[in-house]
C-alpha positions as CSV (number, residue, x, y, z in Angstrom):
1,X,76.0,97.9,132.0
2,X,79.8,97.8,130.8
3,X,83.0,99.3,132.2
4,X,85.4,99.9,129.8
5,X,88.8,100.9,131.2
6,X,92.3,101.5,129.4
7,X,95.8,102.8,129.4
8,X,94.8,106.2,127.8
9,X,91.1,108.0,127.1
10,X,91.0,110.4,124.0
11,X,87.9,111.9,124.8
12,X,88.2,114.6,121.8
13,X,86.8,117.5,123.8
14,X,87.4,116.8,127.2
15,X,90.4,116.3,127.3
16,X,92.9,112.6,127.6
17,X,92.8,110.4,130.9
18,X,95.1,108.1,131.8
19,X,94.2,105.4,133.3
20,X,90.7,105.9,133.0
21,X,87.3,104.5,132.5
22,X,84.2,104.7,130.6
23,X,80.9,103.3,131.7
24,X,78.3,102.6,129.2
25,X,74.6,101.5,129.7
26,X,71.5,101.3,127.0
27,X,73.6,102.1,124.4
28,X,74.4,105.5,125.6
29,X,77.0,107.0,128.2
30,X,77.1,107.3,131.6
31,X,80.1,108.3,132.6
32,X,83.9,109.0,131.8
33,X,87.0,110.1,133.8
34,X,90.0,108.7,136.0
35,X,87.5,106.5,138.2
36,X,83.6,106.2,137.6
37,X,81.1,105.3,139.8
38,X,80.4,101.7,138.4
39,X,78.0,99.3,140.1
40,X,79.2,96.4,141.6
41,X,79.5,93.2,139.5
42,X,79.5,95.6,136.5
43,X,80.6,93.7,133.4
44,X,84.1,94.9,132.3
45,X,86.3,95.0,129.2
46,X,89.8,95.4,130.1
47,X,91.8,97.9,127.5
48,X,94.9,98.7,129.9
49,X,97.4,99.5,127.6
50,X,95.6,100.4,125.1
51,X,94.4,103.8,123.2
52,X,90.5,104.5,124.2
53,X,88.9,107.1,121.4
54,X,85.6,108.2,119.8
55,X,84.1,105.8,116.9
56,X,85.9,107.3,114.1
57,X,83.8,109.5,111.9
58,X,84.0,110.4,107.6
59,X,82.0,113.3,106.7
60,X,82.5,112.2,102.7
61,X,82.1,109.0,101.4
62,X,79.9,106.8,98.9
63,X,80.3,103.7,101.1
64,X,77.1,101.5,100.6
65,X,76.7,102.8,97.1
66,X,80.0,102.2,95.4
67,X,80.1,98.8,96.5
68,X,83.2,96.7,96.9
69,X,84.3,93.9,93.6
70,X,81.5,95.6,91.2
71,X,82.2,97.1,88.0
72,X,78.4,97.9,86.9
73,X,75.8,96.5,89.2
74,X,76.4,97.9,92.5
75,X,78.3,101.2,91.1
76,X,74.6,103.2,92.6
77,X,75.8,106.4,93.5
78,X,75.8,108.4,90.0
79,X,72.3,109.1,88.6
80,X,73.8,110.3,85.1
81,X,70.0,110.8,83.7
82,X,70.5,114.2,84.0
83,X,72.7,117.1,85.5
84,X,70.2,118.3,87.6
85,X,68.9,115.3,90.2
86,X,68.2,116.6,93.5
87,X,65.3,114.6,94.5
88,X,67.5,111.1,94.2
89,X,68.6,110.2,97.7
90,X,71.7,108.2,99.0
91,X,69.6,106.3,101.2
92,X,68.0,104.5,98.3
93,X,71.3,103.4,97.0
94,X,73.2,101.7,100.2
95,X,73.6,98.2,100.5
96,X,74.5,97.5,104.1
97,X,75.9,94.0,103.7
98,X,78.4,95.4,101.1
99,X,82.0,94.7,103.0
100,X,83.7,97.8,102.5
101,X,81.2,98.9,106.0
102,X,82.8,95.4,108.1
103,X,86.3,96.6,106.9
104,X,85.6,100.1,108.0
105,X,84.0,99.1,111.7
106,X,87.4,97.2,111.9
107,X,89.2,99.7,110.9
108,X,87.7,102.2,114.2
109,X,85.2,103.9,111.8
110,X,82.1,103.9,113.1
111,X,80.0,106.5,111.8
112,X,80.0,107.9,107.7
113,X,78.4,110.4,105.9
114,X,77.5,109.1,102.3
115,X,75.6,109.5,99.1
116,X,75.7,110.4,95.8
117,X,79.1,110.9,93.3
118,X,80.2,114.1,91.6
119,X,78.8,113.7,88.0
120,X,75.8,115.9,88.3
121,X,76.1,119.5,89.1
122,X,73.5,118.6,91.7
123,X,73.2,115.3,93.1
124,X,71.2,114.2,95.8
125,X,71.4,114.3,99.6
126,X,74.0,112.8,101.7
127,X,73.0,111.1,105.0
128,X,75.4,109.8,108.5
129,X,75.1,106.2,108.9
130,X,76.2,104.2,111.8
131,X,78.3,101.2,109.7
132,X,76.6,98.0,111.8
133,X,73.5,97.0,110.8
134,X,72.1,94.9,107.9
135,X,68.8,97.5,107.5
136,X,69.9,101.3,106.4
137,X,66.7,102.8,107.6
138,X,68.0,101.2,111.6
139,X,71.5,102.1,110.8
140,X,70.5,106.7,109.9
141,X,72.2,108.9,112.7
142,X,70.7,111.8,110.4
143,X,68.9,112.3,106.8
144,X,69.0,114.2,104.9
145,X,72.4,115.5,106.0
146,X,73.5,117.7,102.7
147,X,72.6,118.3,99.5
148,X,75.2,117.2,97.1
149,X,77.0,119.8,94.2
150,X,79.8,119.4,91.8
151,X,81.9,121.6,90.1
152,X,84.6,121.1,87.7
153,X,86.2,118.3,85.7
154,X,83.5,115.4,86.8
155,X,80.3,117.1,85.4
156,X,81.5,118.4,82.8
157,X,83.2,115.3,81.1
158,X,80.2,113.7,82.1
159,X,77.4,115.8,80.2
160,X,80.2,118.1,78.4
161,X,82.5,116.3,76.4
162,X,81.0,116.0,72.8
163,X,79.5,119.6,73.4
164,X,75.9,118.2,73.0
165,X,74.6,118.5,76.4
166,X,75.0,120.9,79.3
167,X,77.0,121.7,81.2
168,X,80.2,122.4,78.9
169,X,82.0,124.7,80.8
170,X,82.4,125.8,84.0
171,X,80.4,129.2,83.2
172,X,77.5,126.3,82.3
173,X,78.0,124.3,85.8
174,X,77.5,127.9,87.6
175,X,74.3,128.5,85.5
176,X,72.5,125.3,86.1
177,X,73.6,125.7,89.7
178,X,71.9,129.6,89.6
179,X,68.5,128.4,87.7
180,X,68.1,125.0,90.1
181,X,68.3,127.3,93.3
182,X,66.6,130.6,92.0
183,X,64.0,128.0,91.0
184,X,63.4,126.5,94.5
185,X,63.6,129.9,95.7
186,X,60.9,131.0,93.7
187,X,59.0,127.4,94.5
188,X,59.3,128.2,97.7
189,X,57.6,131.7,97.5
190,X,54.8,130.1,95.1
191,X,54.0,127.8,97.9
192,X,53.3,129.8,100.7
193,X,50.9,131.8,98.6
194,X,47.7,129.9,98.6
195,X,46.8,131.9,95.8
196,X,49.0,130.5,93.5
197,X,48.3,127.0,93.9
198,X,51.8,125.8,92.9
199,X,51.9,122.3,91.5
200,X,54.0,119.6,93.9
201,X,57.8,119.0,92.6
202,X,59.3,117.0,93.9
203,X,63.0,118.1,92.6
204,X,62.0,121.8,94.0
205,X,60.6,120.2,97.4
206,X,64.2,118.7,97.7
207,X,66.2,122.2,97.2
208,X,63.7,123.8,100.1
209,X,66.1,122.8,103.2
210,X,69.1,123.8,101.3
211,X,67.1,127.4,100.4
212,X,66.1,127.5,103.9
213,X,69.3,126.9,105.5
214,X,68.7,123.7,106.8
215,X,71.3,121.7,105.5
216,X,74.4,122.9,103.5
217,X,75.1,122.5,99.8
218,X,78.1,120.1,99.7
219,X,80.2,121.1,96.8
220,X,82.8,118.8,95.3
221,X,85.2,121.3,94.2
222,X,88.8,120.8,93.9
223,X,90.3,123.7,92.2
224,X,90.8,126.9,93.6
225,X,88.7,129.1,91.4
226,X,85.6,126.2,91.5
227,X,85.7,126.8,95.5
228,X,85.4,130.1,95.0
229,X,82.5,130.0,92.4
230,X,81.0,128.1,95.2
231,X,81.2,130.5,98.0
232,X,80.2,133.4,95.2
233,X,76.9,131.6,94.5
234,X,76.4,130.9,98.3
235,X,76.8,134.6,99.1
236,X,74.3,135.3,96.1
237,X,71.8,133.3,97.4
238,X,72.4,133.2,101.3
239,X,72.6,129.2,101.4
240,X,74.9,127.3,103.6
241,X,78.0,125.3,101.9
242,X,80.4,123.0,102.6
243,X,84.0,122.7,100.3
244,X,84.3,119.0,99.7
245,X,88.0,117.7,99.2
246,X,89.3,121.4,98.7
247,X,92.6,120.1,97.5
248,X,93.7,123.8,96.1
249,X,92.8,125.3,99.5
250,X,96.1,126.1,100.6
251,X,96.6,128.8,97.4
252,X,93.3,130.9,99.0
253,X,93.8,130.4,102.6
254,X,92.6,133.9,103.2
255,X,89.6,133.5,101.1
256,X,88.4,130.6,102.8
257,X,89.2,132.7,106.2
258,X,87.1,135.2,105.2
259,X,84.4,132.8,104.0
260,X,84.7,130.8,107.6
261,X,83.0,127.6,105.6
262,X,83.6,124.3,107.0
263,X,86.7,122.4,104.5
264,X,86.8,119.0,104.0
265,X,90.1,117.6,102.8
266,X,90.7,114.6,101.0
267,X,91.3,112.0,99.1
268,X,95.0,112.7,99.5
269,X,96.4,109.4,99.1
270,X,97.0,108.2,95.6
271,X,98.0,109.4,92.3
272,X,97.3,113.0,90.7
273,X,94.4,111.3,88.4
274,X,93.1,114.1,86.6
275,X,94.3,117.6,85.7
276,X,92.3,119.1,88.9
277,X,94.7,117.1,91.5
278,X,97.7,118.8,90.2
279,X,98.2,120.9,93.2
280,X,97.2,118.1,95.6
281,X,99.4,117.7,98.8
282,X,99.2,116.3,102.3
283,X,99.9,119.4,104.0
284,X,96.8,120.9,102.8
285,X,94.4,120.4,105.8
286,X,97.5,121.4,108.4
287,X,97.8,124.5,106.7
288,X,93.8,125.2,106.7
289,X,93.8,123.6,110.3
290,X,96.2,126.3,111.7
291,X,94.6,129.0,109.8
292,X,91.2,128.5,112.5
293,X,88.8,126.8,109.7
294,X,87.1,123.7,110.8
295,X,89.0,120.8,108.9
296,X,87.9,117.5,108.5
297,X,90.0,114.6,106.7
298,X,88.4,112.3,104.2
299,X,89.0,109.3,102.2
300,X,85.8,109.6,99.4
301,X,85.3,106.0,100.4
302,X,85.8,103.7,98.2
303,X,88.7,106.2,96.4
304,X,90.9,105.2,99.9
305,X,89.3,102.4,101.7
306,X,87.5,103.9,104.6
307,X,89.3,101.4,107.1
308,X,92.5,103.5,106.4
309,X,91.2,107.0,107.3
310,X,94.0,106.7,110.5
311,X,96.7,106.9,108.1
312,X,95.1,109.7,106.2
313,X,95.3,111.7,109.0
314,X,98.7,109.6,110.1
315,X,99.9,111.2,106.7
316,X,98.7,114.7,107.5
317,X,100.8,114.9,110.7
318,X,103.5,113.8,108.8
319,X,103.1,117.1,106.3
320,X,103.0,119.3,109.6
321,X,98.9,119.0,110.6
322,X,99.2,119.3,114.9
323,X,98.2,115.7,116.1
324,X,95.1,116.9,118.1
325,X,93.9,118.9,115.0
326,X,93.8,115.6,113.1
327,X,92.4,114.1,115.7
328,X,89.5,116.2,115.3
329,X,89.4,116.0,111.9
330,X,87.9,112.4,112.0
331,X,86.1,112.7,115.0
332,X,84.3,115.8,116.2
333,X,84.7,118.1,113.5
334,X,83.2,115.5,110.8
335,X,80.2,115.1,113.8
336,X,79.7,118.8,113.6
337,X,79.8,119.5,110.1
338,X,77.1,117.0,109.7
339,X,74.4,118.2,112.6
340,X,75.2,114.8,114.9
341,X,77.5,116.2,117.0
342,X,75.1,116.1,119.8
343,X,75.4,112.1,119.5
344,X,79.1,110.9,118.1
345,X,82.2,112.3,117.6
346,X,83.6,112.4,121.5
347,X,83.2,110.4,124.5
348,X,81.6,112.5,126.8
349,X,78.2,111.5,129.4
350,X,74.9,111.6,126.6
351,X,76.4,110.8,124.0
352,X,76.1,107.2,121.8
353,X,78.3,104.2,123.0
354,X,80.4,105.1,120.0
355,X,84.2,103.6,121.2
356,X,87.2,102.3,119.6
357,X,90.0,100.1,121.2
358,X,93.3,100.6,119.4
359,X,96.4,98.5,120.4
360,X,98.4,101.9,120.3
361,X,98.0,104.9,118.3
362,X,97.3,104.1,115.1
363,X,98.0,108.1,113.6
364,X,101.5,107.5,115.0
365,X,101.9,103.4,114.9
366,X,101.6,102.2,111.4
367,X,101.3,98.7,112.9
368,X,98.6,99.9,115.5
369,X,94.8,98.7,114.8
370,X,91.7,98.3,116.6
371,X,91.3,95.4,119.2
372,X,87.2,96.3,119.6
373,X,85.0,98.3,118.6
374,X,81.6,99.3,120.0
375,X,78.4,100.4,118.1
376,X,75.9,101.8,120.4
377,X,77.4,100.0,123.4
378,X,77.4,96.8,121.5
379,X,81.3,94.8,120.1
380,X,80.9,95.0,116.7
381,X,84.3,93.0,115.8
């Protein structure tokens, strides 16, 4: 059993507590508030004067799969075989001794969700994935989390460029997006008639929890018009999405109101690479924020080194996002989008020994970082 005790508690949903105390036990917690009810000789971690949060939490990354210092071998999270790959999973594609996950854990980052890039128009689930552990199938919060889309510039430079294979426009991302799901729709029918004796597939047995609303489709789309070719073909076929890094959200805020889909902002650190990130700005997610969506903030891991999602949302404050809104950006909101909120993304009693130590606060403190960091009640650093 540990008490952990600081200057200042950010329990995400309950509330801050100064002065306060957490105590932890079998991984799990037991209790949190001003004083708790520790046993005597308890083991204790003193954090007075420091900044007491949630492991930090990134509901879009490829961390594990776009390893660190690797051009080819180790680039695993693009399976450019074809446009259409739903049955490839992320899972098979992290390393977990690959550093980028150490320099995230130091960093305060404790949780991410991850899987495959944005050159298909469909790509493969996404999973969460606590960042200790040297086995990925000890280290799954939740699989499969999502099922990865793309839209735009990515697949279509991929497949598109020399006009030999689809998809070459947008119109063609759109179609093969239409035939995969009326397909698994129609798989799905097929195989609850025993009459019909549909063969196994295991590419249609893949779309089925995105058909039945089980998880979301999680759309890379960047430009305006590409989220909303998303929504349309959610609306046509009743399926759950989520916009992935949304960076033209801010010219359809109403759309996206309507919509009420959760948006996930980022990368917006760095250069305008490519004709899609023209528009691209920090303020983005405060504007989305303070329209009621659910926002999160993310770095597309390895595009901004997962250890520095603080500033990301550091940078967001800056460009007018309210502090607690960021906040919740990389903590309970990224925990909700992806079905494990019931485990991480706050420090409340029930929930995973998930805790990060930062010397101040590291959204306002360039120069603030995390002391220690706890992994299911374990130090990790």
């Amino acid at each position: 059993m540990l008490l952990i005790q600081g200057r200042l508690i950010k329990t995400i949903t309950q509330g801050d507590i100064e002065n306060g105390q957490i105590l932890i036990d079998g991984g799990k917690i037991l209790a949190v508030g001003e004083k708790v009810d520790a046993p005597e000789g308890c083991e204790v971690f003193d954090a007075k004067g420091m900044l007491i949060t949630p492991g930090l939490i990134d509901a879009h990354t490829h961390i594990g799969l776009h390893e660190e210092a690797i051009r080819w071998e180790g680039m695993d999270y693009n399976e450019k075989s074809s446009p259409v790959t739903p049955q490839v999973r992320g899972i098979d594609g992290i390393n977990p001794m690959d550093e980028s996950l150490g320099l995230a854990l130091a960093g305060g980052v404790t949780t991410a969700v991850t899987g495959p890039g944005s050159a298909n128009v469909i790509g493969g689930t996404f999973l969460a994935i606590k960042l200790h552990g040297n086995c990925v199938d000890e280290m799954v919060v939740k699989d499969p989390v999502a099922m990865k889309a793309a839209m735009g510039e990515n697949p279509k430079g991929c497949y598109g460029q020399n006009g030999s294979k689809e998809p070459v426009t947008r119109m063609g991302i759109a179609s093969l997006l239409r035939t995969t799901l009326s397909k698994a729709r129609q798989y799905d029918e097929d195989r609850a008639d025993e009459s019909k004796k549909a063969p196994f597939d295991l590419q249609m047995e893949a779309m089925l929890p995105v058909i039945r609303k089980e998880i979301p489709l999680k759309v890379h789309a960047h430009r305006a018009d590409d989220m909303l070719t998303a929504l349309r073909v959610a609306r046509e076929f009743d399926i759950d999405v989520t916009l992935d890094h949304c960076t033209e959200g801010h010219l359809i805020v109403d759309q996206l109101v309507k919509a009420g889909k959760p948006v996930l902002v980022g990368p917006s650190l760095g250069s305008k690479s490519k004709f899609e990130l023209k528009n691209k700005t920090f303020a983005t997610p405060g504007i989305l924020a303070k329209a009621g969506l659910e926002v999160c903030l993310i770095t597309d891991a390895p595009v901004i080194p997962l250890q520095y999602l603080t500033l990301v949302a550091g940078l967001a404050i800056r460009y007018g996002m309210e502090e607690e809104d960021a906040w919740r950006a990389i903590t309970v909101n990224p925990a909700h989008v992806a079905g494990i909120d019931g485990r991480v993304g706050s420090l409340e009693p029930g929930k995973d020994a998930d805790i990060a130590v930062f010397s101040g606060n590291p959204l306002r403190e360039i120069q603030a970082h995390a002391v220690q960091v706890f992994v299911d009640g374990q130090p990790v650093l």
